[in-house]
Each structure stands twice: as structure tokens, then as C-alpha cells.
C-alpha positions as CSV (number, residue, x, y, z in Angstrom):
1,X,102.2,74.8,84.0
2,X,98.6,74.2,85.2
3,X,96.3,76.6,86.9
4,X,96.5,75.0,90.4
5,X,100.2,75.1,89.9
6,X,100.4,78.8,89.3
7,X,98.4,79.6,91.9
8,X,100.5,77.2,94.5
9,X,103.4,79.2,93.3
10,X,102.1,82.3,93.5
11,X,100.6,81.4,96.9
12,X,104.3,80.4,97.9
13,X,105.9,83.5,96.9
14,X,103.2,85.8,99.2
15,X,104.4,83.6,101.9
16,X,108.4,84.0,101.5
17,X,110.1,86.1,104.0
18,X,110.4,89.4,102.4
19,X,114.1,91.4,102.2
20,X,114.6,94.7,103.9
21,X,114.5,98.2,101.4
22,X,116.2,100.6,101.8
23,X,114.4,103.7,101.4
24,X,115.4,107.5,100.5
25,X,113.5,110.4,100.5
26,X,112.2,111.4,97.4
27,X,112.8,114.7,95.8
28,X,109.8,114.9,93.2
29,X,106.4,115.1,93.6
30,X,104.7,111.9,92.1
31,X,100.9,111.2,90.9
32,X,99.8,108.2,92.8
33,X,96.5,107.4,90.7
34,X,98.4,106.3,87.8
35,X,100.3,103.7,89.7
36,X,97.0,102.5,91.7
37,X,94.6,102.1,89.1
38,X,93.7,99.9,87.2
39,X,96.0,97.4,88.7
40,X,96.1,97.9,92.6
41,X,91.7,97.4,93.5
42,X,92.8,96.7,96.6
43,X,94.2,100.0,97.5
44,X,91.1,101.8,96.4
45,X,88.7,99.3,98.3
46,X,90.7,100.0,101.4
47,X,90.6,103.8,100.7
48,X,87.3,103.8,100.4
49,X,86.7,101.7,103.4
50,X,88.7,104.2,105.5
51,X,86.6,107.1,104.4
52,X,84.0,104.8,105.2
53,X,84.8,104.5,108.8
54,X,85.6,107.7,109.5
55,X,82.7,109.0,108.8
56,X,80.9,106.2,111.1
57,X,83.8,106.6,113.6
58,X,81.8,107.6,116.9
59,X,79.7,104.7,116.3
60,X,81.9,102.2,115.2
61,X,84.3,102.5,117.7
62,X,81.9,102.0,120.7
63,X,80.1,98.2,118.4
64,X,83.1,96.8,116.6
65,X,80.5,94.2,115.6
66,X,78.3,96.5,113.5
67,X,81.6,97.8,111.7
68,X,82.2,93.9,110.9
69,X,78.9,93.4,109.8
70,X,78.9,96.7,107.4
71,X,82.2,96.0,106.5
72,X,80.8,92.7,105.1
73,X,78.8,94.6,102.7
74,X,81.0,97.3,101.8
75,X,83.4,96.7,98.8
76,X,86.2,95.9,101.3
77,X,84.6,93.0,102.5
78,X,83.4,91.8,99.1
79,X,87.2,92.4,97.9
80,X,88.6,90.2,100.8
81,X,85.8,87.3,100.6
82,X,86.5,87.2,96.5
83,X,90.1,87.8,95.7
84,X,92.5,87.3,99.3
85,X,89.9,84.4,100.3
86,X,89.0,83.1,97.0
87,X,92.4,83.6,95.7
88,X,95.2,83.8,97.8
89,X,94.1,82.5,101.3
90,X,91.6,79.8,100.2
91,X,91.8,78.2,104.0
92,X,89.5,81.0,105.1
93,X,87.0,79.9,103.5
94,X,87.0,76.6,105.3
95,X,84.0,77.9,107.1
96,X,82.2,81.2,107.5
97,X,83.3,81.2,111.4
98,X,86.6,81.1,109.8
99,X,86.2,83.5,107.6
100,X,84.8,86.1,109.9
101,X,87.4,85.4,112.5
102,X,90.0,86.4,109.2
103,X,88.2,89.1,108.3
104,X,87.7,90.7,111.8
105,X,91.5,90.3,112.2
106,X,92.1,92.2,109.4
107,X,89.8,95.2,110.3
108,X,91.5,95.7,113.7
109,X,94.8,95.9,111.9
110,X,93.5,98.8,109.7
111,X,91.6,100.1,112.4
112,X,95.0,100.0,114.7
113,X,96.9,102.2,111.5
């Protein structure tokens, strides 16, 4: 299987309806780091970007352009312009109006957590 292939299927299977879980309480303490890192970058990009905000929260709330515009630069951004728009969602990268408008969408979705 070819390179464009694996990446159509992988692609496909991000898309598929997923099933519900079932969850239960756990009774055990667990250490999160060693699940996250090195494979999961993207939850430490987003962690970091959240720290990030808060800190600028006063002023980012009132300019949700200039938290785009950092965002940009911050390893969030970089993260979502390499691997989800170089990788997974290659469409967003049809133009950089596209791009943005992706990108923007996805900081008010953190920003609404």
C-alpha cells in the first residue's frame, strides 16, 4: 500500500462516525504524562496554548483577532498548520483565507471549553 493510500485511509477512518463508550468511574489514581508523551504533541501544544491564554485572558477576550494572530505563532498554531492541515485536513490549506477561517474555528471551540 502506497503513501497516498495510507493516508486516504487513515483520513477515512478520522471521518467515520464514532461508537458511544461507556464510561465508569475509576478507582485508581493514574499518571497522565506517561500516556501523553511522546506520542500525544497535540495534547501538550493545546496545554500549553491554554496556559497561554489565560494568562492573556483580559486581553484576549476583548480582540479575538490578536489571540488568532498570536495563536499563529504559538506552537498551537504551528501544530495545526503542520500536522491537522498538512496531514489530516489537507483542504485547509487550499488557501490561507481558508486556513484562517479553520483555524479561527478551532480556537473558539477551545476558547468555548
Amino acid at each position: 500500500m502506497g503513501m497516498p493510500d495510507r493516508l486516504a485511509e487513515l483520513r477515512a477512518h478520522f471521518r467515520r462516525p464514532r461508537a458511544r463508550v461507556v464510561e465508569f468511574p475509576g478507582t485508581e489514581s493514574i499518571a497522565i504524562a506517561p500516556l501523553v508523551s511522546p506520542l500525544r504533541l497535540d495534547i501538550l501544544v493545546r496545554r500549553d496554548w491554554f496556559g497561554f491564554r489565560a494568562a492573556q485572558r483580559g486581553h484576549f477576550d476583548a480582540d479575538f483577532e490578536a489571540i488568532l494572530e498570536a495563536s499563529l505563532r504559538h506552537p498551537y498554531g504551528i501544530w495545526f498548520r503542520e500536522v491537522v492541515a498538512g496531514s489530516v485536513q489537507p483542504e485547509f490549506l487550499a488557501s490561507e483565507q481558508r486556513f484562517l477561517r479553520e483555524f479561527a474555528a478551532r480556537l473558539r471551540r477551545s476558547i468555548a471549553l
